[in-house]
Residue frames as qw, qx, qy, qz and C-alpha x, y, z in Angstrom:
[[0.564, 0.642, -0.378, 0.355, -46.94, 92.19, -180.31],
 [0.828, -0.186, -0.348, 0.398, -46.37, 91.85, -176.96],
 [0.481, -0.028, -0.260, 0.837, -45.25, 95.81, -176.10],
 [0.247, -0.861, -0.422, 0.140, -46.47, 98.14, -174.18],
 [0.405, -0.439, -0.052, 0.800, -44.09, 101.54, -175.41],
 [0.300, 0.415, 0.664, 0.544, -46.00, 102.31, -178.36],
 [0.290, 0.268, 0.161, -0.905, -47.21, 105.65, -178.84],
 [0.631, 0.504, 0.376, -0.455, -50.92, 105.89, -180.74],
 [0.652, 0.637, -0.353, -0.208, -49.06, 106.65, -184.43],
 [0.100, -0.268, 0.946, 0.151, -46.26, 103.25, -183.35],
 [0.580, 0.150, 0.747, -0.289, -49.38, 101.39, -182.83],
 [0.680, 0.651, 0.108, -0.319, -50.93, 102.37, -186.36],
 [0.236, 0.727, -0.614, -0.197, -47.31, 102.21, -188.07],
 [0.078, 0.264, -0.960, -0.040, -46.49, 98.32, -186.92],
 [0.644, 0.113, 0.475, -0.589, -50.27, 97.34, -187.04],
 [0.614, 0.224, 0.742, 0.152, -51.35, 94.43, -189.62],
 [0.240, 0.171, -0.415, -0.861, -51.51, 96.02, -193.32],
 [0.206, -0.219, -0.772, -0.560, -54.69, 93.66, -193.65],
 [0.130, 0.216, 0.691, -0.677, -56.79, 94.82, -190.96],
 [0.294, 0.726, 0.620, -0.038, -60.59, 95.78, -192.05],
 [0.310, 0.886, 0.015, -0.344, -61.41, 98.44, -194.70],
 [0.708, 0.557, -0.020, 0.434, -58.44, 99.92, -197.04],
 [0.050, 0.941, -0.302, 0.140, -56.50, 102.34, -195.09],
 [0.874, -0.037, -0.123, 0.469, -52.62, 101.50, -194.60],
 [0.176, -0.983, -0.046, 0.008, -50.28, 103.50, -192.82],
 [0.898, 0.186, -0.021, 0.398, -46.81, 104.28, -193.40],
 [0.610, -0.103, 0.131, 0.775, -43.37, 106.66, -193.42],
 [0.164, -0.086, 0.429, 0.884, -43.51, 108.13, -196.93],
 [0.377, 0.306, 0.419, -0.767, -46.04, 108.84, -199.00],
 [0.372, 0.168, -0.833, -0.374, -45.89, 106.12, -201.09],
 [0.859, -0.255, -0.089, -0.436, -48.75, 103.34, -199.82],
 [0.514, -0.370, 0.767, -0.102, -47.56, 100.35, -198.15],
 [0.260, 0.331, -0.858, -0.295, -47.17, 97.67, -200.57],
 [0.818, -0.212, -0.044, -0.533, -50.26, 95.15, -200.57],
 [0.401, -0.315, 0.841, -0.183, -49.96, 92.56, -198.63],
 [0.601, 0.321, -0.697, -0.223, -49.98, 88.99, -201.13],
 [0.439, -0.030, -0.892, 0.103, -49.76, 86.03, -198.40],
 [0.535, -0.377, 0.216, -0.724, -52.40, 84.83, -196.49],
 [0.484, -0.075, 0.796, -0.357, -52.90, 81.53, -194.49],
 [0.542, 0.077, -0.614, -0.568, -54.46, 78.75, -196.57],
 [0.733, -0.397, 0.013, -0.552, -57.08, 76.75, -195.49],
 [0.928, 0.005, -0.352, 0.123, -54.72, 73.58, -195.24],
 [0.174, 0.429, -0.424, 0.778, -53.06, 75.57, -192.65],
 [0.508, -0.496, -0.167, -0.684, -56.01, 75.54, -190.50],
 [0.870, -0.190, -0.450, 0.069, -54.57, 72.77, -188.36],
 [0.482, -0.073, -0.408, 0.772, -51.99, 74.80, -186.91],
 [0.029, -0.461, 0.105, -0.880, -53.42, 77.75, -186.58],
 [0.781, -0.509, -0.049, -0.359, -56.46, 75.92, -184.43],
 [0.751, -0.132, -0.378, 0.525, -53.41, 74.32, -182.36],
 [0.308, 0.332, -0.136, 0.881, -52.13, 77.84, -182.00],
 [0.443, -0.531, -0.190, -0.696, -55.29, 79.33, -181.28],
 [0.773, -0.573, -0.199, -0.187, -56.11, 77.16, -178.27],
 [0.716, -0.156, -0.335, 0.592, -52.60, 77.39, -176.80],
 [0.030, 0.413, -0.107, 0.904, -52.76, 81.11, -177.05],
 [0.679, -0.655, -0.137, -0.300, -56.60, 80.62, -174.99],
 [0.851, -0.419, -0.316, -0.038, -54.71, 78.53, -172.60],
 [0.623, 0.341, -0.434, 0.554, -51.42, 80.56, -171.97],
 [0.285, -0.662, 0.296, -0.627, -52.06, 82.12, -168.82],
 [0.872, 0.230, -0.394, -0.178, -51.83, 78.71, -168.27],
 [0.781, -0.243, 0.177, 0.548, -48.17, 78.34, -168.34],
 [0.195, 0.961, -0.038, -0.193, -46.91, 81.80, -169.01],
 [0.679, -0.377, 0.551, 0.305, -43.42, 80.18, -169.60],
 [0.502, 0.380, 0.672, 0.390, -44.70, 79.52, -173.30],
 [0.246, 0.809, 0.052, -0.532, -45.30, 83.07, -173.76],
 [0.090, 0.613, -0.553, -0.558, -42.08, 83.78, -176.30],
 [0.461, -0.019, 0.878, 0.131, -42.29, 80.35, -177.51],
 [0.365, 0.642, 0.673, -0.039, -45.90, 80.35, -178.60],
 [0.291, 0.844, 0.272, -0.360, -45.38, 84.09, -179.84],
 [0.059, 0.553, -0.714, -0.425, -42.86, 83.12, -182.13],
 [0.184, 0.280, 0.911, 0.241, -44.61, 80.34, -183.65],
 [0.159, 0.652, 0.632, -0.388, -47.31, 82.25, -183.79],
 [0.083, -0.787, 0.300, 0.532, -45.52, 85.08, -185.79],
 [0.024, -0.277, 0.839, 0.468, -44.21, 82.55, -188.47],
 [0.180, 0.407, 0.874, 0.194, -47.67, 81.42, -189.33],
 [0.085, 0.845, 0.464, -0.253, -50.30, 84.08, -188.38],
 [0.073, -0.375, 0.325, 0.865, -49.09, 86.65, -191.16],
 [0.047, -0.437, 0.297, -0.848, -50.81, 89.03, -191.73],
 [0.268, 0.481, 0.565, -0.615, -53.31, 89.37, -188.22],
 [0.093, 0.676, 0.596, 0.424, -56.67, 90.04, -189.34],
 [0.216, -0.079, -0.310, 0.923, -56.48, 92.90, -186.93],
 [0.429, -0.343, -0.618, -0.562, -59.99, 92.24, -186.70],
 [0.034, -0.345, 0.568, -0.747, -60.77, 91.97, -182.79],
 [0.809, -0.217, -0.407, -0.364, -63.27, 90.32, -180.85],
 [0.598, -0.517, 0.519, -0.324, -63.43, 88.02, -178.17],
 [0.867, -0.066, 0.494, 0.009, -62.34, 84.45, -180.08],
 [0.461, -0.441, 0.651, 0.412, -60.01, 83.49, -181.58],
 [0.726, 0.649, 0.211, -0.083, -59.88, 84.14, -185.40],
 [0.500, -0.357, 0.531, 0.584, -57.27, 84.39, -188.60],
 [0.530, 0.563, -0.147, -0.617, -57.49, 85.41, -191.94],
 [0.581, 0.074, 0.787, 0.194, -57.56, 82.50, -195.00],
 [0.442, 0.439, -0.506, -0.596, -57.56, 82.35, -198.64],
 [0.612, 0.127, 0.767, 0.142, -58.92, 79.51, -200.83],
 [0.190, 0.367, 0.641, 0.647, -60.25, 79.28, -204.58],
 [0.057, 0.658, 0.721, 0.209, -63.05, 81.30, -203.51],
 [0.210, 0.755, -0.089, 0.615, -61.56, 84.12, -202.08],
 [0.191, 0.273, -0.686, 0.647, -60.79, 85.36, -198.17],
 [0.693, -0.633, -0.283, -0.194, -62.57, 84.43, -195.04],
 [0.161, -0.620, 0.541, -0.545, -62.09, 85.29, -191.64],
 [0.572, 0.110, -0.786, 0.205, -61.58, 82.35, -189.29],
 [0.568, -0.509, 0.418, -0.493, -63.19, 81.87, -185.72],
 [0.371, 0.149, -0.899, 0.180, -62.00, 79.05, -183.68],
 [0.748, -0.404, -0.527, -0.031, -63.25, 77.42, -181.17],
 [0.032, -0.712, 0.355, -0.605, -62.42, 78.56, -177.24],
 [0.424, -0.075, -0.831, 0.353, -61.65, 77.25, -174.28],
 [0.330, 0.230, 0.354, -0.844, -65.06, 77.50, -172.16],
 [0.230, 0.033, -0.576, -0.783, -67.32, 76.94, -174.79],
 [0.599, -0.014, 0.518, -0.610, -70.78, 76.11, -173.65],
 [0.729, 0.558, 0.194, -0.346, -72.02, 75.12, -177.39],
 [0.598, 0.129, 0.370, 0.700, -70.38, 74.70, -180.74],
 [0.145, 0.729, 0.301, -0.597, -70.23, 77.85, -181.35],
 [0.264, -0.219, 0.595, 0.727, -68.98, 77.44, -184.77],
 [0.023, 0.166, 0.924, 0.344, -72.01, 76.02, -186.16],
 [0.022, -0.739, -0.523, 0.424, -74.36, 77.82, -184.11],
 [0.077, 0.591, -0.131, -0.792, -73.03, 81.05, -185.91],
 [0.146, 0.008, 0.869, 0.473, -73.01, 79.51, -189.08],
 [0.096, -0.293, -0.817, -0.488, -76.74, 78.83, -188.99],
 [0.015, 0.815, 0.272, -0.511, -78.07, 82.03, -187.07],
 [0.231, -0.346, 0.644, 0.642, -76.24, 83.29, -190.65],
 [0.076, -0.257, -0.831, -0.487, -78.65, 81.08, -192.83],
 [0.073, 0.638, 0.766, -0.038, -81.22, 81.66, -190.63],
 [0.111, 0.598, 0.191, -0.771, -81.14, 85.73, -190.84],
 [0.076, 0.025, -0.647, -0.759, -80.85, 85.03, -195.03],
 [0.132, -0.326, -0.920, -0.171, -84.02, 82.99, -194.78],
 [0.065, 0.761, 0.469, -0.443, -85.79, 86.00, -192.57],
 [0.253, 0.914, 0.206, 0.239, -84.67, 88.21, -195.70],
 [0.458, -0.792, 0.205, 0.347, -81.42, 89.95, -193.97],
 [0.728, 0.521, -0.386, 0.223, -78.23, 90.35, -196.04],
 [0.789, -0.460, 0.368, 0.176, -75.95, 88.03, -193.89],
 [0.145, 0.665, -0.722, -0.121, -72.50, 87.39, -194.73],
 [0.940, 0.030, -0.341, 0.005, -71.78, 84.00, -196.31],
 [0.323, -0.613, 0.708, -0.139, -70.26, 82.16, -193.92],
 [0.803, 0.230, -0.548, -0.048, -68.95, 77.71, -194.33],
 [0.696, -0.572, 0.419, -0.113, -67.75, 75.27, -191.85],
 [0.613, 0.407, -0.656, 0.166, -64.35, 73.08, -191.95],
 [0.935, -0.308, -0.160, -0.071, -63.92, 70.42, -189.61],
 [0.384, 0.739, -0.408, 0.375, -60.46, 70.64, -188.09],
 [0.074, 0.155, -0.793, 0.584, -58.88, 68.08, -185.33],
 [0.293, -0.390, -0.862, -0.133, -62.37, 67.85, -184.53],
 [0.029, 0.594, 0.528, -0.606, -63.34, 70.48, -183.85],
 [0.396, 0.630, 0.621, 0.246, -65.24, 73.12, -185.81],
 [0.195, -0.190, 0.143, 0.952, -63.94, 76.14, -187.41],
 [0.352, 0.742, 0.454, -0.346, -66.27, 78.77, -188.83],
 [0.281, 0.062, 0.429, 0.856, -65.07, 80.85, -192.21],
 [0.205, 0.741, 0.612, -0.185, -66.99, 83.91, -192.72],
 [0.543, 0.635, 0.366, 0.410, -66.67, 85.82, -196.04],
 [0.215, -0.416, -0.027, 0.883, -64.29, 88.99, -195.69],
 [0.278, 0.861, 0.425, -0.042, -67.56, 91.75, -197.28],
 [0.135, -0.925, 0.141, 0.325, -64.61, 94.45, -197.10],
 [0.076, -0.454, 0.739, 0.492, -62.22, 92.75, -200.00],
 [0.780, 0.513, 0.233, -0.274, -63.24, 91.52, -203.49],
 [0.639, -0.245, 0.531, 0.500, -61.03, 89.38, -205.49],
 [0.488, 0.817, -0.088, -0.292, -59.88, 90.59, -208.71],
 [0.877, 0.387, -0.055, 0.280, -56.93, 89.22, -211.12],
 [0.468, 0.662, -0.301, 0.502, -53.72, 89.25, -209.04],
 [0.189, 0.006, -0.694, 0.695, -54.96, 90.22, -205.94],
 [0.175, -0.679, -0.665, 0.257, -57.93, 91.91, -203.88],
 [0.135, 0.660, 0.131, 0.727, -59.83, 94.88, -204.07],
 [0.381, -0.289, -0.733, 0.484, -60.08, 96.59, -201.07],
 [0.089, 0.668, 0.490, 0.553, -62.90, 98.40, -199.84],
 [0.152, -0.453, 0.282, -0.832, -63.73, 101.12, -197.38],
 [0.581, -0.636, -0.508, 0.002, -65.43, 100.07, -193.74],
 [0.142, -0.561, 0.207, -0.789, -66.35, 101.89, -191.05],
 [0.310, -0.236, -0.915, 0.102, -67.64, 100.48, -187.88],
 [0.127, -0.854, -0.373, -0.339, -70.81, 101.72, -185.95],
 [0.682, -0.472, -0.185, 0.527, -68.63, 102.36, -183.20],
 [0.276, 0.052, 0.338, 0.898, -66.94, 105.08, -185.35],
 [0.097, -0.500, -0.504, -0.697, -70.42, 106.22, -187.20],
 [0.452, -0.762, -0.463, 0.030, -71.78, 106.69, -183.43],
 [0.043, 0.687, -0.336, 0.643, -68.65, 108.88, -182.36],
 [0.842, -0.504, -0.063, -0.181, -68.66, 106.16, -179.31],
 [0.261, 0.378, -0.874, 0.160, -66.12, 104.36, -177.75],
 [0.689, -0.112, -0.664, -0.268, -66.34, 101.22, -175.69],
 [0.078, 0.095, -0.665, 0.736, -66.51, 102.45, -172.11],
 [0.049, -0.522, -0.829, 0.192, -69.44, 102.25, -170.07],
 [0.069, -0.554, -0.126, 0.820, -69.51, 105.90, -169.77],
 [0.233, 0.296, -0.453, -0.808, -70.02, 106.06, -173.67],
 [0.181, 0.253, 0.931, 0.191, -72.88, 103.73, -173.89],
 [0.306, 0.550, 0.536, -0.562, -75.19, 106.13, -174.05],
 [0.636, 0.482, -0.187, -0.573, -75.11, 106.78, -177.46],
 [0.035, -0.151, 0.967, 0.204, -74.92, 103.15, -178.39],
 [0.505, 0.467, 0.541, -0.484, -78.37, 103.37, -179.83],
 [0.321, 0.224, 0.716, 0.578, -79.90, 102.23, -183.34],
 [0.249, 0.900, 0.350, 0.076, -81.92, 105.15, -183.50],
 [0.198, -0.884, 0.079, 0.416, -78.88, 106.81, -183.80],
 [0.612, 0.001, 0.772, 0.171, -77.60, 104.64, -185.57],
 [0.342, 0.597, 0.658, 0.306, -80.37, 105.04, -188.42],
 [0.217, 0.927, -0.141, -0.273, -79.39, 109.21, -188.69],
 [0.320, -0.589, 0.578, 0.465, -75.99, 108.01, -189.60],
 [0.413, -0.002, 0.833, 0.368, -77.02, 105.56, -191.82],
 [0.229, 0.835, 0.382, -0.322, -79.72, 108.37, -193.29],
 [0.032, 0.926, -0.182, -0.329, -76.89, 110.46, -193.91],
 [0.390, -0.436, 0.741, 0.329, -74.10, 108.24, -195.07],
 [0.535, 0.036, 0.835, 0.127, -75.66, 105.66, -197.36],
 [0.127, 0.194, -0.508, -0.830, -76.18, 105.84, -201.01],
 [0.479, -0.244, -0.678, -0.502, -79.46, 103.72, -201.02],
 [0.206, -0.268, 0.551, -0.763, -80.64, 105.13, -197.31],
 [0.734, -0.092, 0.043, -0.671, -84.39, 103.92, -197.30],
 [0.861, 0.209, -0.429, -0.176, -83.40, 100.45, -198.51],
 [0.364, 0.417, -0.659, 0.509, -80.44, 100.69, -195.28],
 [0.372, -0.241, 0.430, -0.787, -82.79, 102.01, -193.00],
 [0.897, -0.066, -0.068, -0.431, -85.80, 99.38, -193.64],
 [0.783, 0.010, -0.554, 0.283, -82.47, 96.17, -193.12],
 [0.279, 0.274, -0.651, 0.651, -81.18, 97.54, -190.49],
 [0.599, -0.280, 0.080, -0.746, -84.67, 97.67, -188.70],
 [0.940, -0.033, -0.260, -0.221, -85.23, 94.12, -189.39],
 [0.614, 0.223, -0.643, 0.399, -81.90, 93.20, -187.85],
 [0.106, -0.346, 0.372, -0.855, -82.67, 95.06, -184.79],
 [0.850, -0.005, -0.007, -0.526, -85.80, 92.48, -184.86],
 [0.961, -0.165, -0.212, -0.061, -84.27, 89.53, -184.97],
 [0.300, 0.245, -0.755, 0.528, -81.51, 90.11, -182.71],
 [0.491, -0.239, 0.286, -0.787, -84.44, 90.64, -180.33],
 [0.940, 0.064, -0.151, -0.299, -86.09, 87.44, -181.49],
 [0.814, 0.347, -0.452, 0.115, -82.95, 85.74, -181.07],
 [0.520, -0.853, -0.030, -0.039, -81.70, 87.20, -178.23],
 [0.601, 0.411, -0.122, 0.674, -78.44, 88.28, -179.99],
 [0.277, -0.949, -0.145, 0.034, -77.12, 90.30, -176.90],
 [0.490, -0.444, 0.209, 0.721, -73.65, 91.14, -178.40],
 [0.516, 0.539, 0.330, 0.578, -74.86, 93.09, -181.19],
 [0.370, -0.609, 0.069, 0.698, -72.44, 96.33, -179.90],
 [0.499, 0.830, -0.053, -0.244, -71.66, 99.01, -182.62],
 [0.006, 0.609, -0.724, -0.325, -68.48, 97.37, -183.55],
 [0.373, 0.044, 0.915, 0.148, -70.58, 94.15, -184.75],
 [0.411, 0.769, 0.469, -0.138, -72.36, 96.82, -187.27],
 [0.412, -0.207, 0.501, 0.733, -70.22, 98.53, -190.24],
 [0.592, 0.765, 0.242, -0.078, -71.35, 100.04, -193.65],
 [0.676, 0.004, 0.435, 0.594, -68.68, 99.40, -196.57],
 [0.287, 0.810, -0.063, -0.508, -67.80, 101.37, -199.87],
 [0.795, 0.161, 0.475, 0.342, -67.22, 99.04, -202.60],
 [0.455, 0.539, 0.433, 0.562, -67.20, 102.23, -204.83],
 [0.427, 0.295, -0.053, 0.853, -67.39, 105.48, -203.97],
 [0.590, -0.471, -0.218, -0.619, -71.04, 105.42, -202.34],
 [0.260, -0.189, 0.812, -0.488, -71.29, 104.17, -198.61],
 [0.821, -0.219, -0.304, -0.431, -73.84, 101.06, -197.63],
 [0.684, -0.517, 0.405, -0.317, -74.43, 98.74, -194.81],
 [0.062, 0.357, -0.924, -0.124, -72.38, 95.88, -194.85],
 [0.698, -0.254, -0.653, -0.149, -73.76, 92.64, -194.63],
 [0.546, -0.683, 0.065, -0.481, -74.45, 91.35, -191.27],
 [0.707, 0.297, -0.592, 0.248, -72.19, 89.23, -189.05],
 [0.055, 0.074, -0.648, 0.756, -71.59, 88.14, -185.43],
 [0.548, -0.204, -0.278, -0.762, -74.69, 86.77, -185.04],
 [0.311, 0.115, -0.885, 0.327, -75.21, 84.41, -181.63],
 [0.690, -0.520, -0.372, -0.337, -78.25, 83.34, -179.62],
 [0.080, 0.412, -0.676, 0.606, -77.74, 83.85, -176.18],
 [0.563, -0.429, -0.645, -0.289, -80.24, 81.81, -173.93],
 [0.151, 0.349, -0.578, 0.723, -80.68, 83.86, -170.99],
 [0.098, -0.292, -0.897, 0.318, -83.00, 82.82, -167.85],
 [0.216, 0.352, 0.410, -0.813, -85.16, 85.93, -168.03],
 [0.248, 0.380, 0.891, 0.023, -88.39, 85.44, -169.25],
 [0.241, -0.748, -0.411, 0.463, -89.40, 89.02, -169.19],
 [0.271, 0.953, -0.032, -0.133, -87.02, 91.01, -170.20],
 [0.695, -0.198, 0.272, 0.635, -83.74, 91.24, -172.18],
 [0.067, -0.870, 0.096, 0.479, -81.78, 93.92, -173.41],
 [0.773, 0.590, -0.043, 0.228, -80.36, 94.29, -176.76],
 [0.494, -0.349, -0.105, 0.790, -76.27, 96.22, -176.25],
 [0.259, 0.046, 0.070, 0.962, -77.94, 98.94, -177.82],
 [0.261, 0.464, 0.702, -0.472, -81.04, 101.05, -177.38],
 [0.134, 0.138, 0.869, 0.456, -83.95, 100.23, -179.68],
 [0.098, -0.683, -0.422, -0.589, -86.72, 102.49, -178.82],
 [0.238, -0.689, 0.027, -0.684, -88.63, 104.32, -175.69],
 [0.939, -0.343, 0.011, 0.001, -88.35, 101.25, -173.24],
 [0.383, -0.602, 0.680, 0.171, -84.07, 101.58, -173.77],
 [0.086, 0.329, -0.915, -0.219, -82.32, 98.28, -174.81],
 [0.696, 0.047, 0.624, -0.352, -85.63, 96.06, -174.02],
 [0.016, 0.147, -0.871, -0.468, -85.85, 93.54, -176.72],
 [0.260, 0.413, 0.791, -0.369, -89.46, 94.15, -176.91],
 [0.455, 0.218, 0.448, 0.738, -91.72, 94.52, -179.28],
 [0.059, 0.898, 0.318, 0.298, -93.61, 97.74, -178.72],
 [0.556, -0.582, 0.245, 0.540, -90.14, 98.77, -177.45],
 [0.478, -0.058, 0.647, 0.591, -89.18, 98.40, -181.17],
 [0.139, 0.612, 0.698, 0.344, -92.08, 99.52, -182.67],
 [0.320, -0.798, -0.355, 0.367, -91.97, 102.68, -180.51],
 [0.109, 0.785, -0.324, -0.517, -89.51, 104.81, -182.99],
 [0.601, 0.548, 0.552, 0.182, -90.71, 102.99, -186.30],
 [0.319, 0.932, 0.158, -0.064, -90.24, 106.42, -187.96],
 [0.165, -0.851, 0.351, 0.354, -87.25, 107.07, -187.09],
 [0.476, -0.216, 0.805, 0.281, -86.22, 104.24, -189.63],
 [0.256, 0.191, -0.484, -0.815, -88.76, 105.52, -192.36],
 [0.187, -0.024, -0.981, 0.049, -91.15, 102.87, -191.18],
 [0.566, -0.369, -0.032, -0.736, -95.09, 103.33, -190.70],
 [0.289, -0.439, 0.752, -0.398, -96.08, 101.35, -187.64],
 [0.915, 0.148, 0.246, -0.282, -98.23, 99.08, -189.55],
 [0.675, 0.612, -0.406, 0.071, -95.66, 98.17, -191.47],
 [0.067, -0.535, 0.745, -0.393, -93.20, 97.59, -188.51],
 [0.732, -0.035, 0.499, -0.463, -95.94, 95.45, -186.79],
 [0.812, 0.423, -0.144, -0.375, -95.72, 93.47, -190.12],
 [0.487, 0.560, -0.625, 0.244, -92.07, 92.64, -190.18],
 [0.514, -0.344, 0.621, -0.481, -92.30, 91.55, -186.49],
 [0.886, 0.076, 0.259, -0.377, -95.30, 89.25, -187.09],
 [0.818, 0.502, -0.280, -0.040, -92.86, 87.61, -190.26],
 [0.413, 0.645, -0.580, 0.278, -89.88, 87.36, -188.49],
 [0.477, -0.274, 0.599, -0.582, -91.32, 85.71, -185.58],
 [0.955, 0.163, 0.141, -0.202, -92.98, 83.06, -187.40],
 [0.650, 0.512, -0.553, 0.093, -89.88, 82.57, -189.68],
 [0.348, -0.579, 0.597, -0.433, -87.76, 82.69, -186.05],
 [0.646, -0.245, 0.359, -0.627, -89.98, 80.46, -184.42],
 [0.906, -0.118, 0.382, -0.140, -90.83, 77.67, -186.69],
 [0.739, 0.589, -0.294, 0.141, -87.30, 77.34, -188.69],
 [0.228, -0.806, 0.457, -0.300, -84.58, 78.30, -186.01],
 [0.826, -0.268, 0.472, -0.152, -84.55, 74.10, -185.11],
 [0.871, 0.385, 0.284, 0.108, -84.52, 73.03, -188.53],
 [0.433, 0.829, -0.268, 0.229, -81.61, 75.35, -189.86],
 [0.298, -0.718, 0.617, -0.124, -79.60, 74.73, -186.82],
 [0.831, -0.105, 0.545, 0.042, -79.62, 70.77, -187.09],
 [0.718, 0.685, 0.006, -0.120, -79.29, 71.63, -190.75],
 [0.022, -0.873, 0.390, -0.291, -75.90, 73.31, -189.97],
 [0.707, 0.001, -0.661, 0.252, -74.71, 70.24, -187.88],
 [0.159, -0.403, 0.562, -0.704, -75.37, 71.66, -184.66],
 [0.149, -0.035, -0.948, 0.280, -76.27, 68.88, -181.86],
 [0.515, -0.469, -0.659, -0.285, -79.58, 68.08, -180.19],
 [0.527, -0.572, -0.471, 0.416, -78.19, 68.34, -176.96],
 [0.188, 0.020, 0.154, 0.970, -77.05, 72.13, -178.46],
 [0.274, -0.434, -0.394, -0.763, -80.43, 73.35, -179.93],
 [0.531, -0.686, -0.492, -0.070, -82.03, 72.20, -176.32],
 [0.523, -0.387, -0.210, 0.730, -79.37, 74.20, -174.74],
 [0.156, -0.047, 0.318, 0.934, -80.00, 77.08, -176.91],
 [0.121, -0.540, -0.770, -0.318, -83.76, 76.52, -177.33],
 [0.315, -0.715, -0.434, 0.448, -84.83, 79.30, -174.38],
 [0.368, -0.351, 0.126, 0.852, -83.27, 81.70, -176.51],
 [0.164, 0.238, 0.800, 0.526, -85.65, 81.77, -179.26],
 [0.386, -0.531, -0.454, -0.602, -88.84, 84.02, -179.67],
 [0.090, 0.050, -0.659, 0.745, -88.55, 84.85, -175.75],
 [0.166, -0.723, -0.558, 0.371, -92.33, 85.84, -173.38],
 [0.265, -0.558, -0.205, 0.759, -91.14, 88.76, -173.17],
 [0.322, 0.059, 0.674, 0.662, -90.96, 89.62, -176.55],
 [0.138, -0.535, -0.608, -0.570, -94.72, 90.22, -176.74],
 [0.376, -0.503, -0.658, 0.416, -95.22, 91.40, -173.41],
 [0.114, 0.940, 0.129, 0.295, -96.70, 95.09, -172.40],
 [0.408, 0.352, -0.390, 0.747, -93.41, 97.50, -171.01],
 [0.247, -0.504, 0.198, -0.804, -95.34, 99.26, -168.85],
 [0.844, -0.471, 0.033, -0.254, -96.64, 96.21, -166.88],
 [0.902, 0.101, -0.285, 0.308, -92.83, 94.73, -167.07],
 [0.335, 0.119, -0.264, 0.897, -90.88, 98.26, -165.85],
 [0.214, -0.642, -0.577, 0.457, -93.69, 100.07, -164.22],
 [0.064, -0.427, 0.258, 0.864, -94.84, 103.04, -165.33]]
């Protein structure tokens, strides 16, 4: 909005009524009225105009008011969704999706790339959020299924979400990373979830193949468990992104994954198996499967997806890392 006088309850009062979950905040104690209009996909032209002038206003700060008044007469409601790229909410026949543009920077497409890190977690067994691509000006737009609304006759249910970020009692300072950890993580989701064992044994595997993938933005705000009904569960997954990073060795997940910290290793991973209900043969299994899947599909799903040759070799370093299999104690001493 553009102001900085807001106390904590302005901020919540003149925030987006369609943000994630179901709460709305208001006056009285009547509800806010649901919000009815959303962006349609044949809209998608401006908004990806919009989008990349917003990337580019620091620019020419001149366009500020301009752009945030054009911006204002389309972009209703915000998704009041956050992130680093540029996104919007949309409606078609099939129901809502959240929008990610393209940025300015972009190494990759990253549209497509998400897209079919997406197919590929379905294909390792994950529930992934459906996600679709639309072509737009030429460039590529992503659309990934809002998990937290469910159409119904008239309008949308909305459901409860939390994010881990919340379920950890974290925020997003450095200072508070320490409990940014999926074995914490997996008490919450112990305690919370209405089909725990069945939460606890996905959310393991995801913790695997960001590792395998070398997904190093999976933060607790790119983890969530919904309430379609009155029972918590994990959401699907989402915000899934190969990072290809020069070490060979070692990489860090953003959250820590066993006795070794954040290492994206596996007897790092395998090191608090239990704490996820998980015997360690069994862990050792899910590895071995998701590594092969990983390994020899990861090409074929991405080209599937339309993502480039000169993309998948740029991205290709990211895959099943060295390190991966390597011992901790000869990598960190000790």
């Amino acid at each position: 909005m553009g102001r900085t006088d807001l106390s904590e309850v302005d901020y919540l009062l003149n925030s987006p009524e369609d943000r994630a979950g179901a709460l709305s905040f208001g006056h009285g104690k009547t509800p806010p009225a649901p919000q009815a209009r959303f962006n349609r996909i044949v809209q998608l032209p401006k908004l990806l105009a919009y989008a990349h002038a917003m990337d580019e206003e620091d620019l020419d700060p001149h366009r500020s008011e301009e752009l945030a008044a054009q911006v204002t007469e389309l972009v209703q409601p915000d998704t009041a969704m956050g992130g680093a790229r540029p996104k919007n909410g949309v409606e078609d026949e099939e129901g809502l999706w959240l929008t990610k543009f393209s940025a300015r920077g972009d190494q990759w497409n990253f549209a497509r790339v998400e897209a079919a890190m997406l197919a590929l977690a379905r294909e390792c067994g994950l529930r992934a959020s459906d996600a679709k691509i639309v072509d737009v000006a030429g460039h590529s737009v992503v659309l990934v299924r809002r998990f937290d609304r469910a159409r119904i006759d008239g309008g949308y249910l909305r459901h409860r979400m939390v994010s881990g970020l919340t379920m950890l009692g974290a925020e997003e300072s450095h200072t508070e990373r320490g409990r940014w950890s999926y074995l914490l993580l997996a008490d919450e989701v112990r305690r919370r979830s209405r089909r725990s064992s069945e939460d606890l044994l996905e959310l393991y595997r995801r913790v695997v193949f960001n590792a395998l993938i070398s997904n190093t933005d999976d933060h607790p705000r790119n983890h969530a468990m919904i309430a379609p009904g009155r029972e918590w569960e994990l959401s699907p997954v989402y915000d899934l992104m190969p990072n290809p990073l020069t070490s060979l060795e070692k990489r860090d997940l953003a959250m820590t994954a066993g006795r070794f910290n954040r290492y994206a290793n596996r007897e790092n991973i395998a090191s608090e198996c239990a704490q996820f209900r998980i015997p360690r043969e069994g862990a050792m299994r899910i590895m071995d499967t998701l590594r092969d899947t990983v390994a020899t599909r990861w090409r074929a799903v991405m080209r599937a997806h339309g993502v480039s040759e000169g993309d998948c070799e740029r991205l290709a370093g990211a895959f099943t890392y060295p390190g991966f299999e390597l011992d901790p104690r000869r990598v960190l001493g000790g």
